[in-house]
C-alpha positions in Angstrom: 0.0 0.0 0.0 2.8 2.7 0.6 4.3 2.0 -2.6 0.7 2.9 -4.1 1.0 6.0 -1.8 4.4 6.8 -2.8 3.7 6.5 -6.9 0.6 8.7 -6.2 2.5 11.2 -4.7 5.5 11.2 -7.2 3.4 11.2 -10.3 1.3 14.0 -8.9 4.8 16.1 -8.1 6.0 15.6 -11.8 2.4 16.7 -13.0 2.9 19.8 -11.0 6.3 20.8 -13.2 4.9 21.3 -16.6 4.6 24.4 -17.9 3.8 25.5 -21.6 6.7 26.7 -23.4 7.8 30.4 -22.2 7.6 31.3 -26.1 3.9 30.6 -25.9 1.5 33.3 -25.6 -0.6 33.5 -21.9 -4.0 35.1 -22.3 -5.1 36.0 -18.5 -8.5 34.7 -17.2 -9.8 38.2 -16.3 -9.1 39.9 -19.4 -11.5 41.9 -20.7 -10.8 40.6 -24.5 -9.9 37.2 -23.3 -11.0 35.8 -27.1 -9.5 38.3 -29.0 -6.1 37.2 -27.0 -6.9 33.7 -27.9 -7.6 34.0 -31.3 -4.3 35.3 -31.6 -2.5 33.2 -29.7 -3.8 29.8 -30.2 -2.6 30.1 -34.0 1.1 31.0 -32.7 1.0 28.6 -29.9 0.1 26.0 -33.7 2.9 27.8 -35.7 5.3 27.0 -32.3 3.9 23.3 -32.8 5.0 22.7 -36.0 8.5 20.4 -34.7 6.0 19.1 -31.5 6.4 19.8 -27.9 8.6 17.0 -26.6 8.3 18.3 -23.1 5.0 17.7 -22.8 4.9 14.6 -25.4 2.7 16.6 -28.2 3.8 15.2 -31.6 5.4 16.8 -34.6 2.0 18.8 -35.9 3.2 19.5 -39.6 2.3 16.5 -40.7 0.7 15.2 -38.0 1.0 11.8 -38.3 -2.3 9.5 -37.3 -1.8 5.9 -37.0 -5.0 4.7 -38.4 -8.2 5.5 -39.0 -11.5 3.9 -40.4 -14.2 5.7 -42.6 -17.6 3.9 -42.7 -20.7 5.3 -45.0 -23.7 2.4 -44.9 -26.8 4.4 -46.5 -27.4 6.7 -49.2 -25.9 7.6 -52.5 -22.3 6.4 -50.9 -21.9 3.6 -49.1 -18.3 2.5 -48.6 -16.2 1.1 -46.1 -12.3 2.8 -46.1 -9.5 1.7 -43.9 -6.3 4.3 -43.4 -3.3 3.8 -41.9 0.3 5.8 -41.7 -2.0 8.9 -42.2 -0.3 12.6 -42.7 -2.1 15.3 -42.1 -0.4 18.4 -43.8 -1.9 22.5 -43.0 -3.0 22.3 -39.8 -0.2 25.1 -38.4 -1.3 27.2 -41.2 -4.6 27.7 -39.6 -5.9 30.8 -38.6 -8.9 31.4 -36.2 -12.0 34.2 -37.1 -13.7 33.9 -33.8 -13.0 32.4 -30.4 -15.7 32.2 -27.6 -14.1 30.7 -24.2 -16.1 30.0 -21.2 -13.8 29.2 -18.7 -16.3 28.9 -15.6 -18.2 26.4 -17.8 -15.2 24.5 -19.0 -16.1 25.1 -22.5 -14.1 26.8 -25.9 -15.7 27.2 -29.2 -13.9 28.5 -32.5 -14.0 28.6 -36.2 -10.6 28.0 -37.9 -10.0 28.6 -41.7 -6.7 26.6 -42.9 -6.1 27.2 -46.7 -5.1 23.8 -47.6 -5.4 20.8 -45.4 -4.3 17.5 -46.4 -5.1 13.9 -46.0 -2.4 11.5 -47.2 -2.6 8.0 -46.3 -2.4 3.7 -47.5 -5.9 2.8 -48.0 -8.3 0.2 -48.2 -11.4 0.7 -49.6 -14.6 -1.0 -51.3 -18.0 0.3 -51.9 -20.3 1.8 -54.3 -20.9 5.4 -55.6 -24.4 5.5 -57.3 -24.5 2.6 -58.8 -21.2 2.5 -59.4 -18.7 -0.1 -57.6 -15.2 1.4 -56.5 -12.8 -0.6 -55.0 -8.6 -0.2 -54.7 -5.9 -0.2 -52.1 -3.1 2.5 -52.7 -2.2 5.9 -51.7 -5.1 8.4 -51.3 -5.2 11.7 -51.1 -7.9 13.8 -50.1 -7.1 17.8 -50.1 -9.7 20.0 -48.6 -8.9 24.3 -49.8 -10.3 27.1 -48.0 -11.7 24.3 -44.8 -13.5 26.3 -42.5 -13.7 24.2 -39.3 -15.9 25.0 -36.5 -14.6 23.6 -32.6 -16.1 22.9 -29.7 -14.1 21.6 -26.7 -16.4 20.6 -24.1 -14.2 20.2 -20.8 -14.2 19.0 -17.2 -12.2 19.8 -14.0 -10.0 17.5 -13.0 -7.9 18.1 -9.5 -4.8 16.7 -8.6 -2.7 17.8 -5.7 -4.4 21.0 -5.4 -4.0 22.1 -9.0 -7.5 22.3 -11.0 -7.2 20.8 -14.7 -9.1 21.2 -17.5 -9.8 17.8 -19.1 -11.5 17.9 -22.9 -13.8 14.9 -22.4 -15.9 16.0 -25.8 -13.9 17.8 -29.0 -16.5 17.9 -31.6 -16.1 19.1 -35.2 -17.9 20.4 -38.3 -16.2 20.6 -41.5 -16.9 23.0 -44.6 -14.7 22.9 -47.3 -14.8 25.4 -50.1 -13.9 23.0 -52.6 -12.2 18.9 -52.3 -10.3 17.2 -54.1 -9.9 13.3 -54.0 -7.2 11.2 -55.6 -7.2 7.6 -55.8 -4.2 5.2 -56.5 -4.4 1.9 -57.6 -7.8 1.8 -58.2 -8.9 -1.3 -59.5 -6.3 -3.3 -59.3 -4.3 -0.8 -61.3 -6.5 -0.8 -63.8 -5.2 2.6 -65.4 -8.6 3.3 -67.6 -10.7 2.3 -65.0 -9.0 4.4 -62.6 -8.7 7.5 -63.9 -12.3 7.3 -65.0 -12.9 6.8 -61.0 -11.1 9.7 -59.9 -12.5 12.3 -62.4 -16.2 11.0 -61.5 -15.4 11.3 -57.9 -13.9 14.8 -58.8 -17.0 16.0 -60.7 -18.6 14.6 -57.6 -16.8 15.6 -54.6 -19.6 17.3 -52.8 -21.9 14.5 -52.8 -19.1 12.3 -52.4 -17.7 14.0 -49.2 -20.6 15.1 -47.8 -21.5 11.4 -47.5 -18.7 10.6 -45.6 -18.2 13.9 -43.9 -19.9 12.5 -40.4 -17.4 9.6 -40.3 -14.6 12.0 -41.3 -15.4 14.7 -38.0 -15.6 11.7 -35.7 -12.4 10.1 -36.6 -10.0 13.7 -36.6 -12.0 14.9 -34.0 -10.7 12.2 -31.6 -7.4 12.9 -32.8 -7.5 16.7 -32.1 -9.0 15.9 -28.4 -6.3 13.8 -27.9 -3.7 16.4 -29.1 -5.4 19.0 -26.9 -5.3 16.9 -23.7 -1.6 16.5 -24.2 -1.5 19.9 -22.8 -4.7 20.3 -21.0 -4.0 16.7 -19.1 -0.2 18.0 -17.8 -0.1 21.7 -17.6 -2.9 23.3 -15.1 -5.6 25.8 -15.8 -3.8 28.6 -14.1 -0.7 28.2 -16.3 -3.0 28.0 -19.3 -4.8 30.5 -18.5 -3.1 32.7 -15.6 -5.6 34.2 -13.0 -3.7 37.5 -12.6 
């Protein structure tokens, strides 16, 4: 039981030492134009990201690299079933933030980000029907999303340890709106060159229906990924250091 006592009491002391990085911006709790801080500094805080935070064991964020995920679409026009793996997600640093609401006594942060160009490069697996078209292939796939307007919201809870209050994101949901995707396919087919290339411009000419289809599965799967990014920081560093009180 004292060993149990002891590890308690030494994990909550190294928890205590984190700190964001001095070159990070601090917007203060109490000031006035607490948003308009943070939509300035949570961009810079990205830019500082771009190489990771080792300290605090956030990873490289340009590309951010996602180990797998799966994309499921079982009704409508689209209904396919697409496995990724060794994902790189390129643009996110390059984002920039037109409005930021924080809450702070409710736990809670909202914003809309506009990133000029994020995208999606992975392996895939992936078979299915378009229409009444089949589609099926395992290759390379990139998906590239211009002008993506995302809108956040980081639902949080407080989390004490040794006296220090946390903020824990147990929700991160998404909505994307891209001004325009496009979706690249290789090895369609079995390599079928004709048949593939026929693919990729129909799902081109397409690309709104196509991705709205999917877009659901798409918001669940990265927005699990950003919440776990954000709790990195949120998990280690406390509120006060986050956000300072004075």
């Amino acid at each position: 039981m004292k060993y149990a006592v002891l590890f308690t009491a030494v994990l909550a002391g190294v928890y205590s030492d984190y700190s964001l990085p001095e070159s990070f911006r601090r917007c203060r709790q109490q000031d006035l134009k607490l948003n308009d801080c943070l939509r300035q500094a949570v961009p810079d805080a990205l830019r500082k990201m771009r190489e990771g935070v080792p300290s605090l064991s956030v990873p490289r964020m340009e590309p951010l690299h996602v180990a797998s995920i799966n994309i499921d679409s079982g009704a409508g026009p689209v209904v396919i079933t697409q496995d990724y793996k060794n994902i790189k997600l390129h643009g996110l640093t390059d984002s920039v933030l037109t409005t930021y609401k924080a809450d702070l006594k409710s736990y809670r942060l909202r914003t809309d980000s506009l990133t000029p160009k994020m995208e999606f490069i992975a392996d895939y697996v992936m078979k299915g029907r378009i229409l009444v078209l089949p589609i099926q292939g395992k290759g390379v796939a990139n998906i590239t999303m211009l002008n993506l307007v995302v809108k956040h919201d980081l639902i949080g809870e407080p989390v004490t340890r040794d006296g220090q209050t946390y903020m824990h994101i147990r929700d991160y949901r998404v909505k994307f709106i891209p001004k325009k995707v496009l979706l690249h396919f290789s090895n369609l087919f079995n390599g079928d060159k004709r048949l593939g290339d026929q693919m990729n411009l129909f799902l081109n000419q397409n690309s709104d229906l196509v991705f709205n289809e999917l877009k659901e599965s798409y918001e669940r799967s990265l927005s699990s990924v950003f919440q776990d990014v954000t709790n990195k920081i949120f998990d280690k560093v406390p509120m006060n250091r986050i956000f300072p009180e004075e």
